[in-house]
C-alpha positions as CSV (number, residue, x, y, z in Angstrom):
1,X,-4.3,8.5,14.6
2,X,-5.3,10.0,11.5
3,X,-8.5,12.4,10.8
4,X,-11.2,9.7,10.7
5,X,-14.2,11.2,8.5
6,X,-17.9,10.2,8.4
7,X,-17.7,7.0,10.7
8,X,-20.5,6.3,12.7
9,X,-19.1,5.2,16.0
10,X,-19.1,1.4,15.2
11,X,-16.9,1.9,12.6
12,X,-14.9,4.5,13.7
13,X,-14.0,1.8,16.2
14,X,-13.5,-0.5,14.0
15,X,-11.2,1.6,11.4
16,X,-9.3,2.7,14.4
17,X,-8.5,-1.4,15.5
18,X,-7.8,-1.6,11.9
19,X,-5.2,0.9,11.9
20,X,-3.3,0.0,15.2
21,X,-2.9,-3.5,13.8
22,X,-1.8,-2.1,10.7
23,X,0.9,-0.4,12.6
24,X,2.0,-3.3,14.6
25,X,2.1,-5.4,10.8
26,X,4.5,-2.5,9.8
27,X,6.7,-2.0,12.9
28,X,6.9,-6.2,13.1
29,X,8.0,-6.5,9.2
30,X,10.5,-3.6,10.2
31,X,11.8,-5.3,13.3
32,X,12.1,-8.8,11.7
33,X,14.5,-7.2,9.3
34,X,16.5,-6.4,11.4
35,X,16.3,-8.9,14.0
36,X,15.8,-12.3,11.9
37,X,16.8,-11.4,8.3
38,X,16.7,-15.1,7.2
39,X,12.9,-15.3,8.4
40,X,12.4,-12.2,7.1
41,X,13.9,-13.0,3.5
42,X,12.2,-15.9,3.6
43,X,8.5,-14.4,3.9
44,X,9.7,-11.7,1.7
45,X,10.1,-14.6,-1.0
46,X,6.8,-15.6,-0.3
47,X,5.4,-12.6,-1.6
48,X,7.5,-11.2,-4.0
49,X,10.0,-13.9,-5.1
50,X,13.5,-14.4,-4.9
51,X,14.7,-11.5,-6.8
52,X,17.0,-9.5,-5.4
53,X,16.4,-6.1,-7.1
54,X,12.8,-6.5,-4.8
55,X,14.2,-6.0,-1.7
56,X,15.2,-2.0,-2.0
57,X,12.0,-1.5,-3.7
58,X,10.3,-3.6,-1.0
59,X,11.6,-1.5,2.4
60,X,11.5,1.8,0.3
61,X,8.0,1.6,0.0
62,X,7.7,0.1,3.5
63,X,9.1,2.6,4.9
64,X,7.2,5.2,3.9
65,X,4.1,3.9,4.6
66,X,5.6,3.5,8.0
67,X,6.2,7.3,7.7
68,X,2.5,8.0,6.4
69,X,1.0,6.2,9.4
70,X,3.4,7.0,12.2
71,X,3.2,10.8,10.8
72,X,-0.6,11.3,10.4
73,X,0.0,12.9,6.5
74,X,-3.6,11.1,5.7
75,X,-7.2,11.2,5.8
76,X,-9.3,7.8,7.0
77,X,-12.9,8.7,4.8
78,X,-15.6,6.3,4.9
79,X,-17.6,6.9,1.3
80,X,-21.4,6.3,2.2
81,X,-22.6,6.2,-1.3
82,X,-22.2,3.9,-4.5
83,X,-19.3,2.0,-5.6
84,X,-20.5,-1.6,-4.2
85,X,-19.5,-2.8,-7.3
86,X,-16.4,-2.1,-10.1
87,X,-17.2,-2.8,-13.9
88,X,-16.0,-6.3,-13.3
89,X,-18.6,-7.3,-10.7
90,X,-15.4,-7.1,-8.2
91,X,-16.3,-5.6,-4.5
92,X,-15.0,-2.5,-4.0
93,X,-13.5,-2.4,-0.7
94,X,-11.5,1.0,-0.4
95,X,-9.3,3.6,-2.9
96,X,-6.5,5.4,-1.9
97,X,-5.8,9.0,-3.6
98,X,-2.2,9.1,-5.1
99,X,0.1,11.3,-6.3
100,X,-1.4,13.2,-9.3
101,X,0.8,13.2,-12.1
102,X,1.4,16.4,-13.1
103,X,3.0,17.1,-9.4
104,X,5.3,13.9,-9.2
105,X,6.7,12.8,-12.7
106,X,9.3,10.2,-13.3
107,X,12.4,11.1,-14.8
108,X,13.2,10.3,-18.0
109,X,11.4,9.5,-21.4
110,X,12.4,6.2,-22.2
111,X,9.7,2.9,-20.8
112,X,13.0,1.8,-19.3
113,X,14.1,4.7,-17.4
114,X,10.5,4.7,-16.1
115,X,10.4,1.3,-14.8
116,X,13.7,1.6,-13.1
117,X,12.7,4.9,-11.6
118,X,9.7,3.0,-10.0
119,X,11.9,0.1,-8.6
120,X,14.3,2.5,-7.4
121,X,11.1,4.6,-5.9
122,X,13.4,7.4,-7.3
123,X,10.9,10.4,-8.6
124,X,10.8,13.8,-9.9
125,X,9.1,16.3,-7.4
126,X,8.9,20.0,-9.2
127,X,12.2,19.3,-11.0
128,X,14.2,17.9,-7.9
129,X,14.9,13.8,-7.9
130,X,13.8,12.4,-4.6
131,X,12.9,9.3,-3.3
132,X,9.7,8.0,-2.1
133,X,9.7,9.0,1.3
134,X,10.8,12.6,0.3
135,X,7.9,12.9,-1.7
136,X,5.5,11.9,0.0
137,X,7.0,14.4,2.9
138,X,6.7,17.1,0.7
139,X,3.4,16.4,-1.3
140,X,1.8,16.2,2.0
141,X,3.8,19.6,2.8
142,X,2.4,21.4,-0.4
143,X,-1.0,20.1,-0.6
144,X,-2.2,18.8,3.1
145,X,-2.7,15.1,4.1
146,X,-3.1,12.3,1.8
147,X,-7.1,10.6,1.5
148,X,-8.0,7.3,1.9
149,X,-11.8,6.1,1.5
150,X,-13.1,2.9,2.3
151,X,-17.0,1.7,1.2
152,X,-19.8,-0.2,2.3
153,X,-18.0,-3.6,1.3
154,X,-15.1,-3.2,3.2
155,X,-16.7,-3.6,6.2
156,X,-18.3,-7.0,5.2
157,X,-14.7,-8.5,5.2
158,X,-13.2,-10.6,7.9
159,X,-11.1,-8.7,10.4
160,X,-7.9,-11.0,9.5
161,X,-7.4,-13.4,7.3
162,X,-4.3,-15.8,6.2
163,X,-3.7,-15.4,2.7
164,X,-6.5,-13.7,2.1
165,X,-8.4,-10.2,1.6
166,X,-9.7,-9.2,4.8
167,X,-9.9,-5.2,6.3
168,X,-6.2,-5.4,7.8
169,X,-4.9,-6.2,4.4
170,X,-7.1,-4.3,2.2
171,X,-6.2,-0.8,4.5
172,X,-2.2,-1.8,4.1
173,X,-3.2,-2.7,0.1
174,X,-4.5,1.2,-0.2
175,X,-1.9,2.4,1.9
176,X,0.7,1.1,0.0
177,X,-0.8,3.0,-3.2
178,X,-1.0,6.5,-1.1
179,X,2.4,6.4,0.5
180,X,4.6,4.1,-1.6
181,X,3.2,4.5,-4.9
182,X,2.0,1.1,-5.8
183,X,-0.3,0.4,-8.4
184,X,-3.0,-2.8,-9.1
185,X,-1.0,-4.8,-11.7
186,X,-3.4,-5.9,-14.7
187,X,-6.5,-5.6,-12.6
188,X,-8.4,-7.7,-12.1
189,X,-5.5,-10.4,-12.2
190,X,-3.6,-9.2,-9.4
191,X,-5.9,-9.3,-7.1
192,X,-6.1,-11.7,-4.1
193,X,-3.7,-14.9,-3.5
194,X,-3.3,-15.9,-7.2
195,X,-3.1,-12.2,-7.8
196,X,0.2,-12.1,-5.7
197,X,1.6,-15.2,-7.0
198,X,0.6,-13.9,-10.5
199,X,2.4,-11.0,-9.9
200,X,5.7,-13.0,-8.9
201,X,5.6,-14.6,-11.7
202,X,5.5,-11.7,-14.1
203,X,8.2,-10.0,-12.0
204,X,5.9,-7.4,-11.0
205,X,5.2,-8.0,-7.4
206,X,7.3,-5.1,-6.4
207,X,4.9,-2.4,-7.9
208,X,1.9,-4.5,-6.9
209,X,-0.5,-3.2,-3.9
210,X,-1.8,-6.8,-3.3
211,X,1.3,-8.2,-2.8
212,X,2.4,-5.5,-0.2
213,X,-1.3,-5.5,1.8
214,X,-0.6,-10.2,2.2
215,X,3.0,-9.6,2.8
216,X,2.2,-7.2,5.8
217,X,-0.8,-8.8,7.1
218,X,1.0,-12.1,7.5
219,X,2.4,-10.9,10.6
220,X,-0.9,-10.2,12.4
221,X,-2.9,-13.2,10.8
């Protein structure tokens, strides 16, 4: 269990439910993989549609936000002030801290090369090409554990929900940014259900944390 900071105890109860299911969402995706690859193939289309190229991306980032969880490389922060509301009068449930930048650059100059590096999860760490799970290893190494907040709405959502934005699926959604790297496609539009099937059809469900936070929470709802 991850450092869990300014939770009264009602929530810190809560968060910690939260993350256990999150867990089991992970290790059951993981374990259907392996175990039933058609089922499994055939959520993962689902969610991020029938091209193949999604698939590496897919576990890549999976797996390390298995790694992130089963590690403890992160902060759990509950954020007591502001932010009940973005510019576009959306709820602000949570924000994950990435990686900044200047510390983990992708290779390459060329839009291409960049968008392949992300599908590939292949990045530059201090001059050295590593994948995902490398970096996040080592960013966590260099500069301590990785911070996750989570606001005053977040706790107004159902516990699970089908389909749907609920606190399971919003804590994998911002987990997937701080351990795999995923972004918000065209926010607002990728947000929720037609978010994720917006995404899919844009071919950007891969790099999308909506789609990852639905896809994982399908196995607990």
């Amino acid at each position: 269990m991850p450092a869990l900071i300014g939770f009264d105890p009602v929530d810190r109860l809560a968060i910690q439910k939260v993350i256990s299911d999150a867990r089991l969402c992970l290790d059951s995706a993981l374990r259907e993989a392996f175990d039933d690859n058609d089922r499994f193939q055939t959520r993962l289309a689902k969610y991020f549609g029938t091209d193949e190229s999604n698939i590496h991306a897919v576990m890549k980032v999976i797996n390390s936000m298995k790694l992130v969880v089963d590690g403890g490389l992160y902060h759990v922060q509950r954020e007591l002030t502001g932010h009940d509301t973005t510019g576009t009068g959306r709820t602000e449930t949570g924000r994950a801290v990435h990686f900044k930048s200047e510390e983990i650059q992708f290779g390459g100059t060329a839009a291409r090369r960049v968008r392949t590096a992300r599908i590939q999860g292949t990045l530059f760490y201090e001059g050295k090409r590593v994948n995902v799970i490398e970096a996040t290893e080592q960013w966590t190494a260099d500069n301590g554990p990785l911070d996750m907040k989570f606001f005053d709405a977040y706790f107004d959502l159902p516990y699970k929900a089908f389909d749907a934005q609920s606190q399971v699926q919003v804590f994998l959604h911002e987990l997937s940014h701080m351990a795999g790297g995923t972004v918000d496609v065209d926010a607002p539009a990728g947000y929720e259900w037609p978010g994720v099937q917006y995404c899919i059809s844009i071919k950007k469900a891969a790099h999308n944390a909506e789609n990852y936070g639905m896809f994982l929470a399908s196995y607990l709802a």
